[in-house]
C-alpha positions in Angstrom: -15.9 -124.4 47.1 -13.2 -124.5 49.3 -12.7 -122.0 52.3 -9.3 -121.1 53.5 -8.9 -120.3 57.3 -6.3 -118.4 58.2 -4.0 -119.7 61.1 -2.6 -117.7 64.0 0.7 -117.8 63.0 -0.6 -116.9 59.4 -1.6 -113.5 60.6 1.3 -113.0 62.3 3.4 -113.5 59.7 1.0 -111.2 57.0 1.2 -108.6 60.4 4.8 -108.6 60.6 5.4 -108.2 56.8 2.9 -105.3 56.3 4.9 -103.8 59.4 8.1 -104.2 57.7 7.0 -102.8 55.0 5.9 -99.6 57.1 8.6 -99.3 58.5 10.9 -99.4 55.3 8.5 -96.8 53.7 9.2 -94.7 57.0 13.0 -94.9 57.0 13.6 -95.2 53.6 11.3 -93.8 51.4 9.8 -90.8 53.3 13.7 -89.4 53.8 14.3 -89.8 49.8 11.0 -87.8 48.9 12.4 -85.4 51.3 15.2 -85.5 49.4 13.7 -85.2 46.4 11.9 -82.2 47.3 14.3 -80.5 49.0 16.8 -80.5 45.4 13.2 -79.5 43.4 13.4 -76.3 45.7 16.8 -75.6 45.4 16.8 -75.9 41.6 14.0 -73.2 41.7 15.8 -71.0 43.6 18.6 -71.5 41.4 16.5 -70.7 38.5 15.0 -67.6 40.3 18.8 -66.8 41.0 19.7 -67.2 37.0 16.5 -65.1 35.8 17.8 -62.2 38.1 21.1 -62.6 37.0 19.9 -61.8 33.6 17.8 -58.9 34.9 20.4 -57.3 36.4 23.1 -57.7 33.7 20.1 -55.8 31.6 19.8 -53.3 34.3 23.4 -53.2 34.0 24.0 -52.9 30.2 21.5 -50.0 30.5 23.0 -47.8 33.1 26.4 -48.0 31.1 24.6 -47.2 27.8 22.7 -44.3 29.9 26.7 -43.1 31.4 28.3 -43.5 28.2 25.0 -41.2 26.9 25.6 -38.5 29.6 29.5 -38.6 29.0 28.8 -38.0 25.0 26.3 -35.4 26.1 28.9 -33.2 28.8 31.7 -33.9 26.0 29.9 -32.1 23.6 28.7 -29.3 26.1 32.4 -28.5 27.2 33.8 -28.5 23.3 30.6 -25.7 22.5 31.1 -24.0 25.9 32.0 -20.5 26.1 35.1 -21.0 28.9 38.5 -18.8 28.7 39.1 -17.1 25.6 36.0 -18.4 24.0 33.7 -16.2 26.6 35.3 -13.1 24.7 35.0 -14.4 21.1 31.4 -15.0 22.0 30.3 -11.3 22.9 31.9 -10.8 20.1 29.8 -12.8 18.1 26.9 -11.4 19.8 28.0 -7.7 18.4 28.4 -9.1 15.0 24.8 -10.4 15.4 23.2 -7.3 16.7 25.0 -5.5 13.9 24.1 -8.1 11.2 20.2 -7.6 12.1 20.1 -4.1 12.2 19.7 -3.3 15.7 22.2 -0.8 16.9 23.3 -2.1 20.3 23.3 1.1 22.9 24.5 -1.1 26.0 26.5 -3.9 26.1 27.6 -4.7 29.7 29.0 -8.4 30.8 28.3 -8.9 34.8 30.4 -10.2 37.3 30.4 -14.3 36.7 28.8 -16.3 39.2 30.5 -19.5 40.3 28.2 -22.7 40.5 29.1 -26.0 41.2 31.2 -27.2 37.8 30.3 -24.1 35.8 29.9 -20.4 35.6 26.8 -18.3 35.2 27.9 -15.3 32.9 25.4 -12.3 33.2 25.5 -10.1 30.5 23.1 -6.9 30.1 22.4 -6.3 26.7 20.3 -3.1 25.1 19.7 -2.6 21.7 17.1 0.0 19.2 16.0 -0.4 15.8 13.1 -1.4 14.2 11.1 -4.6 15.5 11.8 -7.1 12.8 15.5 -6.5 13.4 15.2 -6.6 17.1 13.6 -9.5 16.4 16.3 -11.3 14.2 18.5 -10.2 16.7 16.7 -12.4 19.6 15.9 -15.5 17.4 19.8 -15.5 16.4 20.8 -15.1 20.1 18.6 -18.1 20.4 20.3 -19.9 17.6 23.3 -19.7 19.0 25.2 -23.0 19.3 25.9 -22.3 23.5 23.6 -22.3 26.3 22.6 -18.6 26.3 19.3 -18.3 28.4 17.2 -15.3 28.1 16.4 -14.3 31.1 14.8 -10.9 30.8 13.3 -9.2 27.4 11.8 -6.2 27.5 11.1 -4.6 24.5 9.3 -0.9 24.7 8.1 1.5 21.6 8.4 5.1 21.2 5.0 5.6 20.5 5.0 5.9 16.7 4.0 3.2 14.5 6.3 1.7 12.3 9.2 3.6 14.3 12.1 2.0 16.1 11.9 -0.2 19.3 14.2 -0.3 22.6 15.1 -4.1 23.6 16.7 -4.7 27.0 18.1 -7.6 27.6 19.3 -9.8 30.3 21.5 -12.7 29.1 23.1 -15.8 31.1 25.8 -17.7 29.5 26.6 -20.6 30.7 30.3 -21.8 30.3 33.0 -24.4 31.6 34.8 -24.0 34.6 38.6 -24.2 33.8 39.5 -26.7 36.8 36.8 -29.0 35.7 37.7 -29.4 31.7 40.1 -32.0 30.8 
């Protein structure tokens, strides 16, 4: 067996090398894995960036289905609400219901409108007798009405006798279309 001794100038050499060889990993290597790193981040921000791109253009897409909804919703409102002329062709409709049911109306008294914001609150006192199936008919076709008629008030009082006829008053708000806001 043979032994080999390292000389002085061996280990310099070997000591030099592996220093070289640190110091290329330092300044060369140690900058390009910072590198590297540094583009892995920004392609995950980039990809964070895309994913909410594509939640907000779903976001998006939704709040102009949800628009178009509520623009369907007030078109329709404004071509069944009672505004101008239709107001009157409306109590008239409610005097033809009151006579189609049997009720025979004693008071029939629209109130002054009240103005709101884009439409007008119509008041409108109504009083009625007969017997309580048509005072009845008379409310659920008030009810059936195709325009925003609230009941606000019902009374309804007997005279004491079975079987006999009822008094209904009524307090009505009709809800209609301001002129300056329809199209």
């Amino acid at each position: 067996m043979s032994t080999t001794t390292l000389r002085r100038g061996d280990w310099l050499a070997i000591v030099i090398a592996l220093g070289g060889a640190a110091l290329i990993a330092l300044l060369v290597l140690l900058p390009l894995h910072k590198g590297v790193r540094d583009r892995e981040n920004e392609v995950a921000s980039k990809e964070l960036v895309v994913q909410q791109d594509a939640l907000v253009r779903a976001q998006h897409d939704l709040a102009e289905r949800n628009v178009a909804s509520a623009r369907e919703f007030v078109e329709g409102w404004r071509r069944r609400s009672a505004g101008g002329q239709a107001l009157s062709v409306l109590f008239g409709q409610i005097a033809e219901l009151a006579k189609d049911s049997g009720a025979t109306v004693t008071r029939f008294e629209p109130q002054t409108p009240v103005e709101l914001q884009q439409l007008r609150r119509v008041p409108l006192e109504l009083a009625c007798q007969g017997k309580f199936e048509a005072v009845f008919a008379l409310v659920k076709e008030l009810e059936s009405l195709p325009r925003d008629i609230w009941i606000e008030d019902l009374e309804i009082s007997d005279n004491g006798e079975a079987g006999q006829s009822v008094q209904c008053e009524m307090k009505l708000a009709i809800f209609a279309d301001k002129p300056e806001f329809s199209d």
